[in-house]
N, C-alpha and C positions, 0 to 999 in steps of 0.2 A: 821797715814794712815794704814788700814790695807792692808796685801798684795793680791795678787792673788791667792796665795796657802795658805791662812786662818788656815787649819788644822795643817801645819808646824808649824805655829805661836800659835797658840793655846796650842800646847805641849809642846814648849819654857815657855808658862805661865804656863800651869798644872804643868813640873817641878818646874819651879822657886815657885810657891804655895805649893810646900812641900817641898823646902828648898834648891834645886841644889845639891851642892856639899859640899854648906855651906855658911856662911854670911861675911860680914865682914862692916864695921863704916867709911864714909868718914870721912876724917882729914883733909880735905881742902875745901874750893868751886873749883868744876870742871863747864867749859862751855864747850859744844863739839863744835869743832873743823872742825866736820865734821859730815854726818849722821850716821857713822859706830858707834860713839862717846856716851858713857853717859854720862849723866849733873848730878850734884848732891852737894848738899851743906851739910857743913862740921855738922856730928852728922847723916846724912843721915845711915841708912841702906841697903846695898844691898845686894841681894840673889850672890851669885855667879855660873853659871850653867857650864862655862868651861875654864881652864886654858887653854891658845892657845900656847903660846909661850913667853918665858923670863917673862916677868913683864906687858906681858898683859893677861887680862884676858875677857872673857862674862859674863857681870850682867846684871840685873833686877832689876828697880828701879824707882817707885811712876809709874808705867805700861809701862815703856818704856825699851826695852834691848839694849845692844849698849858691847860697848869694853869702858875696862878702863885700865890704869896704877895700880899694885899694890902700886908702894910707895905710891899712894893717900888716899891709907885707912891703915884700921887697920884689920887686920882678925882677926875673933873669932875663935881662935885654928884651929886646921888642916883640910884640904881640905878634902872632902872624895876622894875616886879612883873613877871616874867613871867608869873606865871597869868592876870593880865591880859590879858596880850597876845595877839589872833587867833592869830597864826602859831606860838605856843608847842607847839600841840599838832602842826604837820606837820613839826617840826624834833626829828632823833633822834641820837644820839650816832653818831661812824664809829666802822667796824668794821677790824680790821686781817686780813688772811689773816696763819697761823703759817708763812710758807714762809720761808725763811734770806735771804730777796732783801732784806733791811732797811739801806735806805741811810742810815741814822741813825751819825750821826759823834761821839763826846762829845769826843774830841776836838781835834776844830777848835773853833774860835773865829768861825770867821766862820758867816755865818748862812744859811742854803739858803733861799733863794723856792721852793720845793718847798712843798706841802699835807702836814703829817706827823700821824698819828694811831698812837695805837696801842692794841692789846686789853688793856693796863692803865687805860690811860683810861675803857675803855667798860664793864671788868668793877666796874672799885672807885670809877666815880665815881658811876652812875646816873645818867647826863644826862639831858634835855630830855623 
C-alpha cells in the first residue's frame, strides 16, 4: 500500500537503492508480526537504512521496509554513520493514512512486492 505522503516513501527506496547505511544476510526465516515488521527468509538480503535502537533496526527488502531484529541477520561489516551522510537529512520516515484500506496480510506467508509502511513505524520509531 502506498502511503499518502508518496514522496516520504519514495526517498526511503531512493536511499535503500544506493545502499542505506549498508547490507546485511537473513539467517533465519522472519514472518512479521506486525505491519512495523519485515518478513524475509533466511539467505535474503537486506539494505539496512537506520539503526533505531538496541538490536532493532530499518530495512528494505524485496520492496517492502519494516524494522527487524539484528540477531536475525548477518551484517556485511560495518554500518555506516548516518549523520554523516549528505542525503541523511532529505530522507524522513512514511507516513500511513488511518483509512481501513490496509492490505497488510499476517497471515500469509508469502511475501507482497508491494512498498508497506505504517503509522507505528513513523510514530515509535523516530526515523531519519
Amino acid at each position: 500500500m502506498i502511503t499518502k505522503d508518496s514522496s516520504k516513501l519514495k526517498k526511503l527506496v531512493e536511499f535503500a537503492e544506493k545502499g542505506g547505511i549498508g547490507t546485511c544476510v537473513a539467517s533465519q526465516d522472519i514472518s512479521a508480526k506486525s505491519e512495523a515488521d519485515l518478513m524475509f527468509y533466511t539467505g535474503e538480503v537486506i539494505t539496512v537504512l537506520k539503526h533505531i535502537k538496541d538490536d532493532i533496526y530499518l530495512g528494505y527488502c524485496e520492496g517492502v521496509i519494516g524494522t527487524f531484529k539484528g540477531k536475525t541477520v548477518k551484517f556485511n561489516g560495518s554500518l555506516k554513520n548516518p549523520k554523516s551522510m549528505k542525503s541523511e537529512k532529505n530522507i524522513s520516515p512514511p507516513s500511513q493514512s488511518s483509512s481501513s484500506e490496509n492490505n497488510y496480510d499476517q497471515s500469509s506467508p508469502k511475501k507482497s512486492n508491494s512498498i508497506q509502511s505504517s503509522d507505528s513505524v513513523d510514530k515509535n520509531l523516530g526515523f531519519l
